[in-house]
N, C-alpha and C positions, 0 to 999 in steps of 0.2 A: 413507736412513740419517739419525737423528736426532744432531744438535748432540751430543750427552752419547754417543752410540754411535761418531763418529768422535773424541772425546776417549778415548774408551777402547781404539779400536782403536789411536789412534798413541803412548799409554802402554804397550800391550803389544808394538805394531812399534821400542819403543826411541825415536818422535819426536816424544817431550815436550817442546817446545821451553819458551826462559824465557818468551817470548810467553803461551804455556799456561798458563803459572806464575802470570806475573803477572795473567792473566785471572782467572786461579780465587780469589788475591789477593783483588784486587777486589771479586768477587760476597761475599767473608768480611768484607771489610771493609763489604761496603753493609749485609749483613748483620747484622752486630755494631751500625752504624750508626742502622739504624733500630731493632733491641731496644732499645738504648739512651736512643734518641727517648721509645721509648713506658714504657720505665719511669721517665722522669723524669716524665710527665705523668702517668702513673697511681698514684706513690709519695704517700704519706699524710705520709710522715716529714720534716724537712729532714736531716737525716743522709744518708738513702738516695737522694735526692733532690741531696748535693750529691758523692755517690759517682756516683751514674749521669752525672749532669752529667761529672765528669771524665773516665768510660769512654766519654762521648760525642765528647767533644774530642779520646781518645786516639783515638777509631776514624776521626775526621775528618782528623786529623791524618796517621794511617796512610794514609787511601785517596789524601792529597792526593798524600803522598810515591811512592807506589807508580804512580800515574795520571803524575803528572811522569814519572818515572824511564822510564813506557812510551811517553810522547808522543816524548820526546827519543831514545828507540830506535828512533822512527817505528812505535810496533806499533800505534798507532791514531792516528789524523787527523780529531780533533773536529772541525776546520774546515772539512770536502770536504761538498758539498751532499747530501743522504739517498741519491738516485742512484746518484753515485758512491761514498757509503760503501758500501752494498750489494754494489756490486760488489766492492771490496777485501775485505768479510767473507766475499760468496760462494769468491772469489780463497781466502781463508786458509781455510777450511772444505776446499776441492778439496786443500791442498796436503798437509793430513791423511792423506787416500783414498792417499796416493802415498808 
């Protein structure tokens, strides 16, 4: 079962948790993130240019706030060696299935 199949299965089993939440957050925030990036470099204008600029700071600004807010929940442990992050994310994926 893929990543995106057991997010849907424990939306419909009711165990959406905020962890979820704030994951999905994130990916919106990186997302917004990097359009952002690339429309400042690709704008011709300084207008559009210092509009993307601000959308970019808000979207940095969002992911910083939202990534805090998760570390201090303990829902992710930037600082565990790749090893063990792996197994904490295999851990949060299993706990989906259930």
């Amino acid at each position: 079962m893929s990543i995106l199949q057991d997010t849907t299965a424990a939306m419909t089993a009711g165990k959406l948790s905020d962890a979820v939440i704030a994951n999905d957050l994130l990916t919106m925030a990186k997302s917004e993130t990097v359009a952002s990036a690339g429309y400042c470099i690709e704008t011709s204008t300084p207008e559009l240019r210092a509009y993307f600029k601000k959308s970019l700071d808000q979207s940095l600004k969002a992911q910083e706030e939202i990534w805090q807010m998760a570390e201090k929940k303990e829902w992710y442990h930037a600082h565990l060696p790749p090893t063990k992050q792996l197994q904490e994310d295999l851990k949060f994926v299993k706990s989906l299935r259930h």
